[in-house]
N, C-alpha and C positions, 0 to 999 in steps of 0.2 A: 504494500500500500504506500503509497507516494507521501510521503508527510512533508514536504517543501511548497513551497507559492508555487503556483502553476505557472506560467508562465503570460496570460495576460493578465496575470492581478499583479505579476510584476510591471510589466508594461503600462498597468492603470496608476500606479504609484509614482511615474511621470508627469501624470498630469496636477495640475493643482484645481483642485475641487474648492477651494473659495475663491479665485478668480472666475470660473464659473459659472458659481452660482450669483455671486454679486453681479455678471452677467445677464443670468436668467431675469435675477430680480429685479434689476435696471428696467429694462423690455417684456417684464411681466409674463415670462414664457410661461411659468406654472401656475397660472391667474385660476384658471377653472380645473384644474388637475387633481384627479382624485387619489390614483395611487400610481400610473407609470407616469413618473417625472424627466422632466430634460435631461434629470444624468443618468435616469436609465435607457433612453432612448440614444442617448448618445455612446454608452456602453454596449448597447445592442446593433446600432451600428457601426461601432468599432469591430466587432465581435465579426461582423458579416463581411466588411473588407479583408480581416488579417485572416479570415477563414476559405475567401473566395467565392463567397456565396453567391449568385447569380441573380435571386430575384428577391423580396420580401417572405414570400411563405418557405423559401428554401431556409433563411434564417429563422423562421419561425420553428420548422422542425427539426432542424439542429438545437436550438434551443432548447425546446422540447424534449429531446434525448438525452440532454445534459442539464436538464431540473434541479436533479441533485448536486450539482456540484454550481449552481447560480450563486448560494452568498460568498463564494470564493470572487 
C-alpha cells in the first residue's frame, strides 16, 4: 500500500490556495455555490489535462473510479 503523497497532491501543493480564492472572492465565483467550488473545479480540471482526458464525462468517470482516493 502506497503511504506517500501521490503525486498530484504533490503537484497541488504548488499552487497557492489563498491567492485563489481571494480570486474567487474578488469576482464572486462561489456567489450561488452549494458544494462543488472553484477549487474543486479547478482540481478536476487539473486532474483531466495531467491525465489526458478527452472530453468532460471521460473525467467524470475516471473520477468516479478513483472516489476513494478524492481527499488525497
Amino acid at each position: 500500500m502506497n503511504k506517500d503523497k501521490y503525486v498530484f497532491a504533490q503537484l497541488v501543493e504548488f499552487l497557492d490556495n489563498f491567492k485563489f480564492l481571494r480570486i474567487v472572492r474578488k469576482y464572486d465565483g462561489d456567489k450561488y455555490v452549494k458544494s462543488y467550488t472553484c477549487w474543486n473545479q479547478l482540481l478536476t480540471l487539473m486532474f483531466g489535462q495531467l491525465s489526458n482526458r478527452e472530453s468532460l464525462r471521460d473525467i467524470i468517470v475516471a473520477m468516479e473510479a478513483h472516489a476513494r482516493k478524492l481527499y488525497h
